[in-house]
C-alpha positions in Angstrom: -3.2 -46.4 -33.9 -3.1 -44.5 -37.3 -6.0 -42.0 -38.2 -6.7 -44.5 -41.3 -6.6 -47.7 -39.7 -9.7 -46.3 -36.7 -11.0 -45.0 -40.1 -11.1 -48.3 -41.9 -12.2 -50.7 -39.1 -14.9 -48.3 -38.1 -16.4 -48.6 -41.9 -15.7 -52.3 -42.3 -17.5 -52.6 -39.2 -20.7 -50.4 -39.9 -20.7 -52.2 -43.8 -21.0 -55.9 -41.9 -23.6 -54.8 -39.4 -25.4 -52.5 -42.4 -25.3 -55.1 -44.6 -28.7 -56.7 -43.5 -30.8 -53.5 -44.5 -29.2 -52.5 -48.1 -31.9 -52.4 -50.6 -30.5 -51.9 -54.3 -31.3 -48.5 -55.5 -34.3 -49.5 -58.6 -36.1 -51.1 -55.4 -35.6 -48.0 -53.1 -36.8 -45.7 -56.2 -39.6 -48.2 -56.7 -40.4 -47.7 -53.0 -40.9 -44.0 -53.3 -42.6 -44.3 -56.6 -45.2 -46.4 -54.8 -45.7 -44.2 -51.8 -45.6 -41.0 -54.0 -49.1 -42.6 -55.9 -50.3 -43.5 -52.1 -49.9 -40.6 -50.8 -51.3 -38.7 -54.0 -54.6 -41.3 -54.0 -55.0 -40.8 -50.1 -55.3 -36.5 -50.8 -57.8 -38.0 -53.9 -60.2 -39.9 -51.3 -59.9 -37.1 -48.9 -61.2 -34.5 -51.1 -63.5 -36.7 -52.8 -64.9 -37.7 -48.9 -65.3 -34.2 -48.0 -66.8 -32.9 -50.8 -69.2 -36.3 -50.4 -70.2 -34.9 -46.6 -70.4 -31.0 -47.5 -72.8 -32.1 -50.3 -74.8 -34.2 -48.1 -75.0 -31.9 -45.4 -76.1 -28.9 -47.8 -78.6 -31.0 -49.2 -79.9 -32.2 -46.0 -79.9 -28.4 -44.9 -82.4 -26.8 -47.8 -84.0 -30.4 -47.6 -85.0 -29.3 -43.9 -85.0 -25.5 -44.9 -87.9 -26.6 -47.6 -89.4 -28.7 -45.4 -89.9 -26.0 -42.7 -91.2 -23.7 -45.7 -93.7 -26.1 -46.8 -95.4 -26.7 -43.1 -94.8 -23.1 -41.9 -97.2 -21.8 -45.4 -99.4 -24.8 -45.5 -101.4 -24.5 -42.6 
């Protein structure tokens, strides 16, 4: 068989089975688009989340810190 006949049935035969997953390329970009904001909000809410704990956690630590002061002078 010719070089360009294997050539041509192979790519006939990968667009037929292909054919079931093309997605137009303003719905791929859209795709991206949407995970680009999703990942970008997920980093948001992660930062946001830690700085929530480290702030409760330094507050809980001089509450206790303040705490300790207060009964260790009082009596």
């Amino acid at each position: 068989m010719d070089k360009e006949l294997i050539k041509s049935a192979v790519k006939e035969a990968f667009k037929e089975e292909l054919q079931q997953f093309y997605i137009d390329r303003e719905t791929h970009y859209q795709h991206h688009q949407f995970l680009a904001e999703w990942i970008d909000w997920t980093k948001q809410c992660k930062s946001i989340l830690l700085k929530t704990v480290l702030t409760f956690f330094a507050a809980a630590a001089l509450g206790l810190m303040a705490l300790g002061f207060y009964f260790k002078h009082k009596g």
